[in-house]
C-alpha angles and dihedrals in degrees: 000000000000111000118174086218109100102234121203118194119189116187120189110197102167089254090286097309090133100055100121102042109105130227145186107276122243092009089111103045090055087052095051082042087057096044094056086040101053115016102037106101120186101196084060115112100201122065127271119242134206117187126179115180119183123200137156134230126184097335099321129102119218121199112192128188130197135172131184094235127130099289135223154285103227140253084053094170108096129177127289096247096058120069113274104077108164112082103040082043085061094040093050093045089052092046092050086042106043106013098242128106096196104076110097109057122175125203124181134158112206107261097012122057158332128221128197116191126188124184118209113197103207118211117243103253 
C-alpha cells in the first residue's frame, strides 16, 4: 500500500529476550492490518505512528500495540457475524486456546490514540 502520510513504526522486543516464549499464530499481523485500516488517515499532517512494545510478568508475555490514530468509541468487540471480524476472532482463538476469556483488552481515547493488548500465559515448563 502507498500512502503520502509519512508512518513510523518503533518495536521494542526486549533484544530478543523473548525468543522462546510462544504465542498464538497470526494474532499480531490482524492488529498492525487494523491500525493502518482504521486509524491511517491521509489528510493527517503528523506522522503516523505504530508502536508494539512486548514484555513479560509472572510467566505470561504481553504485546501491546498502540497507534496514534483517531481513537475510539468503546466497547470495539463485536460479534463474530457482523463485519468486523479481527479482534473477537483473536479473542475467540485465545479463549479456545487458553481458557480465558480476559486476554485481549483495547483502550482508546477519541483523537489520540488506540491500544491493543494481548496477554500470552506461558506453560511451566
Amino acid at each position: 500500500m502507498c500512502h503520502a502520510r509519512k508512518i513510523e513504526v518503533s518495536i521494542d522486543d526486549g533484544n530478543g529476550k523473548y525468543d522462546a516464549f510462544l504465542i498464538l499464530p497470526m494474532s499480531i499481523q490482524p492488529l498492525i492490518e487494523n491500525c493502518i485500516k482504521h486509524g491511517l488517515k491521509e489528510e493527517e499532517s503528523k506522522p503516523f505512528k505504530i508502536t508494539i512494545e512486548v514484555s513479560c510478568v509472572q510467566r505470561t508475555l504481553q504485546v501491546c500495540v498502540k497507534d496514534n490514530g483517531p481513537g475510539m468509541a468503546l466497547p470495539v468487540l463485536v460479534p463474530l457475524n457482523s463485519e468486523g471480524i479481527g479482534l473477537e476472532n483473536i479473542r475467540q482463538r485465545l479463549l479456545i486456546l487458553y481458557g480465558q476469556d480476559d486476554l485481549l483488552s483495547v483502550d482508546s481515547t477519541i483523537g489520540e490514540f488506540t491500544l491493543i493488548t494481548i496477554r500470552f500465559p506461558q506453560k511451566k515448563v
